[in-house]
N, C-alpha and C positions, 0 to 999 in steps of 0.2 A: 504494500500500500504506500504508495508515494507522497504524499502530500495530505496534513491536514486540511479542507474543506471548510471552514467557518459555516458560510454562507448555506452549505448542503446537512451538516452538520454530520459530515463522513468522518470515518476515524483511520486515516491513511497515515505512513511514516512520514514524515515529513524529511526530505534530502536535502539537509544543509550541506551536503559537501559531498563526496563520493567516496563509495570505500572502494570501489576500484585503484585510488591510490594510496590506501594503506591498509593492507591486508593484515587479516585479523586469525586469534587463536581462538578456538573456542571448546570450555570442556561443560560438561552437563551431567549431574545425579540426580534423579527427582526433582525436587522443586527448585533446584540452585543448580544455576548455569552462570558461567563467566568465559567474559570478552577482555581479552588481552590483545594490545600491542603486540606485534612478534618480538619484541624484547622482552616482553612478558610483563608490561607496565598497565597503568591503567589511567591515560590522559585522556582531558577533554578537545581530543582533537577528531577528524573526521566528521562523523555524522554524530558522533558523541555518547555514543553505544557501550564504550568501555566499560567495564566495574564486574564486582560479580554481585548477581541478584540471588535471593533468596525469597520465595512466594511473590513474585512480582513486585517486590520493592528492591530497592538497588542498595546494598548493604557496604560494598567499599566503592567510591568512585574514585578514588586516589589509590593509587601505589606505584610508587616512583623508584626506583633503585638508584642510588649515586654512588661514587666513589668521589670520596669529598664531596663536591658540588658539583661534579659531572656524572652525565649518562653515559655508561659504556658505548663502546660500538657495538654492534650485532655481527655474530658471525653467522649464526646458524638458527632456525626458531622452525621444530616438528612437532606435531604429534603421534606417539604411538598408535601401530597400527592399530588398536585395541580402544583407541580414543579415550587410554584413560590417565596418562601421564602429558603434560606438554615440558618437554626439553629446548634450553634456551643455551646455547653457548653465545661471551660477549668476552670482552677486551677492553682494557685500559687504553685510551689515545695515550697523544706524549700528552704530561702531565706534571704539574710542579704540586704538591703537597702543602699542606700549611706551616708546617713544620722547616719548609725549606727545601725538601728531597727532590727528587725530578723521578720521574721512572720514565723511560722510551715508552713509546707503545707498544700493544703487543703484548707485555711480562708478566700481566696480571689476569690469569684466566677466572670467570667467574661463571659459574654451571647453573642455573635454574630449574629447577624440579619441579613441579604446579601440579597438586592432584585435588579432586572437590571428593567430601563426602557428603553425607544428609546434613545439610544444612552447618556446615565447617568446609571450611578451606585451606591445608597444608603446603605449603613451599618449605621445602631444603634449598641454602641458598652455599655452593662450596667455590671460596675463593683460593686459587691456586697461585704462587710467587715463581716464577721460569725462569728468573733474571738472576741475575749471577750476587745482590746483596741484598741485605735485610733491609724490605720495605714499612715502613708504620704508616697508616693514612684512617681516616674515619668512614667508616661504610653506613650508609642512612637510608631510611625506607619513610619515603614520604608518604601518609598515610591522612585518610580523609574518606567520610563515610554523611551524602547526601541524603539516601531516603527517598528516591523520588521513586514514584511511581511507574510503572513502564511505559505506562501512558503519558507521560512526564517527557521521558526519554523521549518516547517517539516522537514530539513535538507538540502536543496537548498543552494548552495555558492553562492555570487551576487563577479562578479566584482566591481563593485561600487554600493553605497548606497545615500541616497542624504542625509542632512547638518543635525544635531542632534545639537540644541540652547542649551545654556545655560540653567538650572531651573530658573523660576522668581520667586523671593520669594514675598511676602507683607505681610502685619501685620498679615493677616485672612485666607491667601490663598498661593498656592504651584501650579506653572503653568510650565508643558513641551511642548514644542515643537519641530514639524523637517518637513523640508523644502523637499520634495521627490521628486525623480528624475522623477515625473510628472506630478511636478510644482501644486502639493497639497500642503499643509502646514494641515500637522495633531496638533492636541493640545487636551492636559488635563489639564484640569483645578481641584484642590481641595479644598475643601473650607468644616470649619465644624461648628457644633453648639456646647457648648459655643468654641470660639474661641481658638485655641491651646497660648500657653504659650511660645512659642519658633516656632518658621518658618524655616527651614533649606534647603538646596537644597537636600536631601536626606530622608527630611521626617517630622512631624511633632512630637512637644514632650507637651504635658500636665501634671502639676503640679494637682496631685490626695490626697486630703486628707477628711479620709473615718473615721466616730465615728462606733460602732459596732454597725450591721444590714442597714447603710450607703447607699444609693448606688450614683453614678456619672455616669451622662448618657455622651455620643459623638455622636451626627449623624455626618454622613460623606456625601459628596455628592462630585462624579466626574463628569464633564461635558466632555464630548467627540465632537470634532469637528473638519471638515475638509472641506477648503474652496482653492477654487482660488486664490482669489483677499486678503487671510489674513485675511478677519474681522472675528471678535468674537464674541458670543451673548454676552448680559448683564448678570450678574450674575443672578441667580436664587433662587430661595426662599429655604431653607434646612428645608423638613419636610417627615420626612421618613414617616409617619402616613398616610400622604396624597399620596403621590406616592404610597403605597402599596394599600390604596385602590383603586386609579383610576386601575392598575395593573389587579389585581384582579377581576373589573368590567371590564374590557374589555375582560381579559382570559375566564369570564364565561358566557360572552356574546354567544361567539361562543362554547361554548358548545349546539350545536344540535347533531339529531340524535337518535336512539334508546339504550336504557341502557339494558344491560347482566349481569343477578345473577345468581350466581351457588350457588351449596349446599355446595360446595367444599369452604375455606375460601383462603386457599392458592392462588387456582385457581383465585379468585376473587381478590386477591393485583395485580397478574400476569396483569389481563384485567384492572385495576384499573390506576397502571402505564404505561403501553403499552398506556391506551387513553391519559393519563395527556404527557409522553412526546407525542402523536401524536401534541394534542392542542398546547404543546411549541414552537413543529418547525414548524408547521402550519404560516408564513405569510404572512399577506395582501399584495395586490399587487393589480394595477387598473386593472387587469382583474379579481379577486377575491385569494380567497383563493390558497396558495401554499407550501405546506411541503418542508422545505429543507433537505437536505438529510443528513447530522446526523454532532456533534460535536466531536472534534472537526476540523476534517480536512476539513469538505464536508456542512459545514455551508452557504450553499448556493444553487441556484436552479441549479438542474438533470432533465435533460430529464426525461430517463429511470428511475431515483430511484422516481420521484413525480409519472410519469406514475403507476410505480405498486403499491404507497402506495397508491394511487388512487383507484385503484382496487380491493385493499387489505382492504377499508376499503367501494366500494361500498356500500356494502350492508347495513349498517352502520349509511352512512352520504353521500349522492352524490354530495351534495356543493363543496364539495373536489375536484370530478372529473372534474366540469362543469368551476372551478377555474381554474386546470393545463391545462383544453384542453384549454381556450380560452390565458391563459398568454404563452404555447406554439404555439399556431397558431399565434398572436401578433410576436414570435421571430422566425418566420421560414423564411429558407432561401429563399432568395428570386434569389440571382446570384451564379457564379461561383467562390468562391473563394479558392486558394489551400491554403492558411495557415491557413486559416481558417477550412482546409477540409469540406468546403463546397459549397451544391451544390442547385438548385433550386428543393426547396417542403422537405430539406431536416430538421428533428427535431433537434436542437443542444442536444449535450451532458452536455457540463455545463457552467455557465455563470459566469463572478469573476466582484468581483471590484475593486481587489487589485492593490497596486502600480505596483508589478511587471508584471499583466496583462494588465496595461496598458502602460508601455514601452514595451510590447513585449517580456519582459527575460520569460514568458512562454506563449503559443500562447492561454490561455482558455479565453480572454476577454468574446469572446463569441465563444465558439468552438464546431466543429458540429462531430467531430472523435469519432460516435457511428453508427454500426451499425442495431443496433434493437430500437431506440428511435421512428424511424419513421413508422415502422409495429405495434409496440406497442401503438401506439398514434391512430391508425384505429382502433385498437382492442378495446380501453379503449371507444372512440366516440362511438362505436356500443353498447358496454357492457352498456355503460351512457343510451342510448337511450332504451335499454331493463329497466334497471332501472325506470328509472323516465318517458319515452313517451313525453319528450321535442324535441317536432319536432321544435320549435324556434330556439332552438341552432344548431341543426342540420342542417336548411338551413342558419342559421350567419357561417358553418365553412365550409357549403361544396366546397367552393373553395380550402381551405386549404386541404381538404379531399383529394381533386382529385389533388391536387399540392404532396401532399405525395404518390400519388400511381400512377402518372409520374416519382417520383423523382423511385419509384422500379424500372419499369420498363426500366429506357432508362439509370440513373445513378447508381441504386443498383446492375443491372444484369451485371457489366460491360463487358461480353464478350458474353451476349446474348444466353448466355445456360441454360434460365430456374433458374438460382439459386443467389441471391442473396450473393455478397462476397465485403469484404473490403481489401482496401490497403490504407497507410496514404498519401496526397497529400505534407503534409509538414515533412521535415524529422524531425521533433522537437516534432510532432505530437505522439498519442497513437502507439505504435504497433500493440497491441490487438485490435477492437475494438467492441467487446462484455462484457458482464458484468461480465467475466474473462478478465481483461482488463491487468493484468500483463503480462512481455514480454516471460513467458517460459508457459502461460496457455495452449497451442496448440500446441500438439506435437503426434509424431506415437507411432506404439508400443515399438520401440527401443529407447525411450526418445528424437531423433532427432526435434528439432524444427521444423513444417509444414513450407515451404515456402508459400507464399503468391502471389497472393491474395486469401484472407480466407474465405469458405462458411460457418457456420456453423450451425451445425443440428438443434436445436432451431430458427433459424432466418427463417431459411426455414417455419418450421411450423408456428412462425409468418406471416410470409406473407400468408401463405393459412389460417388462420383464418382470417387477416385481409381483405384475397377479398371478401371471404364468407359475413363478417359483413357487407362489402360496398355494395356486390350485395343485400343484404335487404334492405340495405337505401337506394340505389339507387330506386329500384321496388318502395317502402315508395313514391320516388316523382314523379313516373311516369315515368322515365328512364328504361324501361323495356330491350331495345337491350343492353346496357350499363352495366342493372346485370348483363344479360346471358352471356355476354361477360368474365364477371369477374369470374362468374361460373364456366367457360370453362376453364382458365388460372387455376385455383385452382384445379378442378380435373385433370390436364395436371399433376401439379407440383407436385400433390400427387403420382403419379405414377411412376414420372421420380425419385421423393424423395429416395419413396421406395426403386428402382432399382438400385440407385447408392449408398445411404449410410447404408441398413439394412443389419446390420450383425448377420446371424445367429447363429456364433458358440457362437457370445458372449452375446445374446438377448437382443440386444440393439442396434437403432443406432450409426454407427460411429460420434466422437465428429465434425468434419467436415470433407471437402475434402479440398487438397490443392490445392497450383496454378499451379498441375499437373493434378489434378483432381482425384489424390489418395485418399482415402479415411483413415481418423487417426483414426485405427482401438484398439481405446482406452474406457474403460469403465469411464464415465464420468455423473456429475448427470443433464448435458446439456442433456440427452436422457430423461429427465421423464418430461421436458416443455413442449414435444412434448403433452403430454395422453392432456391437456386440449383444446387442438386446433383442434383434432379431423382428424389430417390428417395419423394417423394411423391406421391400422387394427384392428380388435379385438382381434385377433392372436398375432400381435404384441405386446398390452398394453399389455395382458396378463404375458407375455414375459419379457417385460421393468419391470412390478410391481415386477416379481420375481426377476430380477436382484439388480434392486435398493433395495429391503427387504433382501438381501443377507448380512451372515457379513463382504461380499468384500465391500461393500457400506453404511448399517447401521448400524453408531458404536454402537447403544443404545442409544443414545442424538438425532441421526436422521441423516441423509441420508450424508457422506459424499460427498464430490465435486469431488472427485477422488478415483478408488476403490482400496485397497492396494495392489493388486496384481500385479498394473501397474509399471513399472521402474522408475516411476518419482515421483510417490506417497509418500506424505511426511507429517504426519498429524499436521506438524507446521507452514506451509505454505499457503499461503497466499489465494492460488485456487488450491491447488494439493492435497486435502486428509482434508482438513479444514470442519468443517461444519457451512453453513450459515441459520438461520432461513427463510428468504428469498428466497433463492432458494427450502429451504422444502417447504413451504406454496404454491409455485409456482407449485410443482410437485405434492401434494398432492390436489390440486385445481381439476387435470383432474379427479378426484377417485370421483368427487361428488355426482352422479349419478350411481358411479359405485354399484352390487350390495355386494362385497365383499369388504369392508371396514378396513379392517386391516390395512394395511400401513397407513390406516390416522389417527386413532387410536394410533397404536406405534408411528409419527410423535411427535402426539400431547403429547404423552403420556411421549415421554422424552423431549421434546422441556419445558414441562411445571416441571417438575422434572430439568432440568436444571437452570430453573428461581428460583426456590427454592433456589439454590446456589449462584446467581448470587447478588452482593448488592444492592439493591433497589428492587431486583425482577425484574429485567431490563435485557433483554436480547441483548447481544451486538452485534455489524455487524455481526461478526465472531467469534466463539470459534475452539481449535482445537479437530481432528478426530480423538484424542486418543480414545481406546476402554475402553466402560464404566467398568469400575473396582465395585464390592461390596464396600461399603462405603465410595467411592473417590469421588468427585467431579469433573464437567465439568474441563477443563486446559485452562486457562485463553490465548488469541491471545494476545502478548505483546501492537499493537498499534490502537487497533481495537476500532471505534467507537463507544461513549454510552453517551449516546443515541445515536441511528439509524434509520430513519423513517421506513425505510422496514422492519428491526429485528422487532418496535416495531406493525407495522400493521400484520405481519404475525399471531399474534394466531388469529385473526380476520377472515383471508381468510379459515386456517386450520379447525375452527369452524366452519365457512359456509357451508365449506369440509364433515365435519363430518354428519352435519343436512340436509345436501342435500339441503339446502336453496336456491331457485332459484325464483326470480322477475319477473315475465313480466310485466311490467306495461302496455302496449297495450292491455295488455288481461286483466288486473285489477287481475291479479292472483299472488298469493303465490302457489310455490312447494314443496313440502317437500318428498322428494326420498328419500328412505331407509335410514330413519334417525340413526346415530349408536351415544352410548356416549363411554366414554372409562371407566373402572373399578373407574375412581378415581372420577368421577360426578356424582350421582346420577338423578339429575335434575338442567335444566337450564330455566329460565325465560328470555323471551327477550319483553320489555316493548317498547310500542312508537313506536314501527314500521309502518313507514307511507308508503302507494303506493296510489300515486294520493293523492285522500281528504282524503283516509281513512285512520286509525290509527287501529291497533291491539294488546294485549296482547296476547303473546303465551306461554304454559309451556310442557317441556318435561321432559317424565320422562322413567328413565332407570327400564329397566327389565332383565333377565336372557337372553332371547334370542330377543327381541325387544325395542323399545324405544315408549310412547306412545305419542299421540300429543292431548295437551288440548289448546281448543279456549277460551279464559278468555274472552278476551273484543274483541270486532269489533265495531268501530263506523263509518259510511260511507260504500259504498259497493265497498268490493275487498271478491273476492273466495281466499277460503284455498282448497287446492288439496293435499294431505299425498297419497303418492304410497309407498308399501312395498316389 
């Protein structure tokens, strides 16, 4: 989200500055995530992101490292593949001391260590002497803890703020607190090993003296806390050694699922990091597992964005999916609420903890202003059920089930015409509310914004896969007049679909109808969510795949959001000409069976040639739709999420895409439809793959005009079925 809106009263990043030029660290545990400098600091420089947050308030926004009064150089700044250490190597410039001494540059190596746990943050900080005599100089940690809100951060003006305390200093420790206008009391607490030399309200200072080869270790440890009633825990023990291992065993704890090699090495850093950040935004929650949907803005639970990482990593790991549906059916709505915009059976959109969500200064405490969270929430429960053949969860949700497919019919259709359309109940509320959720995504051919209320062409196609799914689980319990019912509403809906939004001249559905019932006769890559839901013709995918493989649509990185031809097409932007990984993996999803496999191929083909350029190999929410140039690189979205759970599940889905990979677990079967690889894999192993008891090793391998399928291992019995 780029910009806050005043005037719309939208709640976009606002981009003071770009981080294209200054690329950032980022580690995340549950509710606390932090943005570092690659020096591993935390300045108000860029877009002003830095600090690490804890429950959506920003717990340190300072931490500066000196040597004396200087910031080292930067040599080196990674993160573990594992995304759960960032290592910083840095160096003394030439430099004169206070004391009088000089040291060259270069002689003074200093190591940074950064791990987060629940709600604490440990740095090891080891200063190394290379230089041939004994150096003495003061080493300091500029320290500062604002409190603001993420909505703060992002560019949100508050009329008022609640009480910012004095620093408490003591002998060992540096403590901020602030008193929030809702009646929180947030606190950090720092505290290091061996003891700092000096305590200040602005930071701490240690007296370093180094013989050559020397070195002076510092753990640091910050306590994050926020309470009602004021109290504090007791101080903690400072052992970085031990925090990083319990970390660590907990991260690899939940590593399940099946493992993917490729021949390809690139390829394999790609899927490598895409799973390590999946597992970091991955958290627990009493209904199970739940990805939140990316740092730094959206550090929090999504309907819609867990719904599809969900999806996106089925095939995978299904703990994932059986996590979001049960912690979404726990928060569905149950009444009528308009500030909430929401309604009964209906899925929320996103939930916060932050101070200003809970005075109200923005309405997402828990807010339901989406509409495709709650077709997408049937579709994932069916898609689960084909997976895994857990009829248990299936009768624990189907209340919820049939609460989400009331809330279509009597609250999503608001005017009873068959088609499913939003409008905000509170005006403070989303405009949009599709996963084009900015307020100019919806618009005609002549760039006029569609008046509302908004149907649009993907939501529709949601809901006809989603009755589809429901009339099988329904039959599943004996509900037989109940399927056929839902049967009947879905081939009704396909028809009327057709008739009001396919547009021939442009082969593709229109992006929606408005609240005239005009149809916004815009080319848009909301048309290719349709190919997986299957409520298109064959005529028509055919149609759709050429449009979207067009260079009005694919820049060469993969499928823009808006094709340039359009008046409003703008490939800097935000949903107008942008391209998102997520939305490819989505449209390349329907091609999986298909038997012409191009498009998903080219998808994957620059999606993964994109990650190449990308730092980490980390593919972020959004890049823009500029057209691929000969030896240029992707063009960086200035405020775009990175990590992103759906940027990083997407080569997941696109791969599935590709292998034609389809589960039935009822039938104990593996499918494999016209498997295609693309030029750059030769072959791909997928280890571990379980359906039911059984487990399988499979290898594919590319040919000139086929790909062939080898059964390595099967233990248990589930059928392989390869169709070509």
């Amino acid at each position: 989200m780029n910009d806050v809106i005043e005037v719309d009263n939208q709640y976009y990043v606002r981009a003071q500055s770009s981080l294209a030029d200054d690329r950032t660290r980022v580690l995340l545990n549950g509710d606390t995530f932090a943005v570092f400098d690659r020096s591993g600091d935390c300045l108000p420089i860029g877009a002003n992101q830095c600090g690490v947050f804890c429950r959506e308030a920003r717990h340190l926004s300072r931490l500066v490292l000196r040597l004396e009064e200087v910031r080292p150089l930067l040599l080196s700044s990674t993160i573990r593949e594992d995304n759960i250490v960032l290592a910083v190597d840095l160096t003394n410039p030439d430099q004169k001391f206070t004391d009088g001494q000089s040291a060259p540059g270069g002689v003074i190596h200093v190591y940074r260590n950064k791990i987060l746990g629940v709600e604490n943050y440990h740095e090891r900080i080891t200063l190394k002497n290379f230089g041939g005599h004994p150096l003495a100089f003061a080493l300091s940690l500029e320290l500062g803890a604002d409190f603001r809100d993420i909505f703060e951060v992002r560019g949100m003006a508050r009329n008022k703020r609640g009480t910012l305390l004095p620093p408490e200093t003591d002998k060992d420790s540096l403590t901020f607190r602030y008193d929030g206008s809702d009646g929180v009391r947030r606190s950090t607490s720092i505290r290091t090993r061996p003891a700092p030399a000096q305590v200040l309200p602005s930071g701490l200072r240690f007296q370093v003296h180094l013989r050559p080869k020397q070195e002076f270790i510092v753990e640091i440890l910050a306590r994050f806390w926020q309470s009602r009633d004021g109290s504090e825990p007791e101080p903690a023990k400072i052992d970085y050694e031990g925090a990083l291992a319990e970390i660590t065993a907990t991260r690899h704890r939940n590593r399940v699922g099946c493992d993917i090699y490729t021949s390809n090495e690139q390829f394999n850093d790609w899927l490598n990091r895409s799973r390590a950040d999946l597992r970091m935004m991955i958290s627990p929650t009493p209904y199970g597992p739940y990805p939140y949907a990316g740092v730094p803005w959206y550090s929090t639970p999504f309907g819609r964005d867990g719904i599809i990482t969900a999806l996106q990593y089925l095939w995978v790991n299904p703990t994932i999916a059986r996590g979001v549906l049960r912690f979404l059916a726990a928060n569905q709505a149950t009444q009528v609420d308009p500030v909430a915009d929401a309604e009964p059976g209906k899925i929320f959109h996103e939930m916060r903890q932050s101070e200003m969500a809970a005075t109200g200064e923005v309405p997402f405490r828990k807010y339901y202003g989406s509409i495709d969270s709650t077709p997408l929430f049937l579709i994932l429960a069916h898609a689960y059920f084909e997976r895994t053949a857990d009829r248990a969860l299936i009768d624990e949700l189907w209340p919820n089930l049939e609460m989400a497919l009331q809330w279509i019919d009597k609250y999503g259709d608001r005017d009873q015409d068959g088609f499913v359309e939003y409008g905000r109940a509170n005006p403070q509320g989303l405009i949009q509310q599709g996963w084009k959720d900015s307020y100019d995504s919806v618009f005609h051919d002549d760039g006029s914004i569609a008046p509302g209320p908004i149907a649009l062409c993907e939501v529709q196609a949601y809901v006809y896969a989603a009755k589809r799914g429901m009339a099988e689980l329904a039959r599943l319990r004996g509900q037989e007049e109940f399927a056929g019912r839902l049967e009947t509403e879905a081939e009704a809906l396909k028809t009327n679909f057709s008739r009001a939004l396919w547009c021939e001249d442009l082969g593709c559905f229109a992006l929606a109808l408005d609240g005239n019932k005009n149809p916004c006769r815009v080319r848009t890559s909301n048309t290719g969510h349709v190919l997986f839901t299957g409520i298109a013709t064959p005529e028509q995918e055919r149609r759709i795949v050429s449009t979207l493989g067009s260079p009005a649509l694919f820049s060469g990185w993969g499928i823009r959001t808006l094709a340039t031809s359009e008046v409003r097409y703008n490939p800097m932007s935000y949903h107008n000409g942008s391209v998102w990984p997520h939305d490819n993996s989505l449209i390349v999803y329907g091609l999986a069976q298909a038997a012409d496999k191009d498009l998903v191929s080219r998808v994957l083909t620059g999606l993964f040639d994109a990650s190449i350029f990308f730092d980490l190999h980390r593919l972020p929410e959004l890049f823009c739709g500029f057209e691929r140039r000969p030896g240029k690189a992707p063009t960086n979205y200035p405020v775009a999420c990175s990590p992103q759970a759906w940027a990083s599940g997407a080569v997941f889905l696109i791969l599935q895409s590709c292998l034609g990979l389809t589960i039935k677990a009822p039938e104990s079967r593996i499918y494999l439809i016209r498997p295609s690889l693309p030029e750059s894999i030769q072959a791909i192993e997928i280890r571990n793959l379980r359906v039911n008891d059984a487990v399988v090793k499979l290898r594919f391998e590319r040919h000139d005009y086929s790909v062939s399928v080898y059964i390595e291992e099967r233990h248990g019995h589930v059928e392989i079925i390869s169709i070509k």
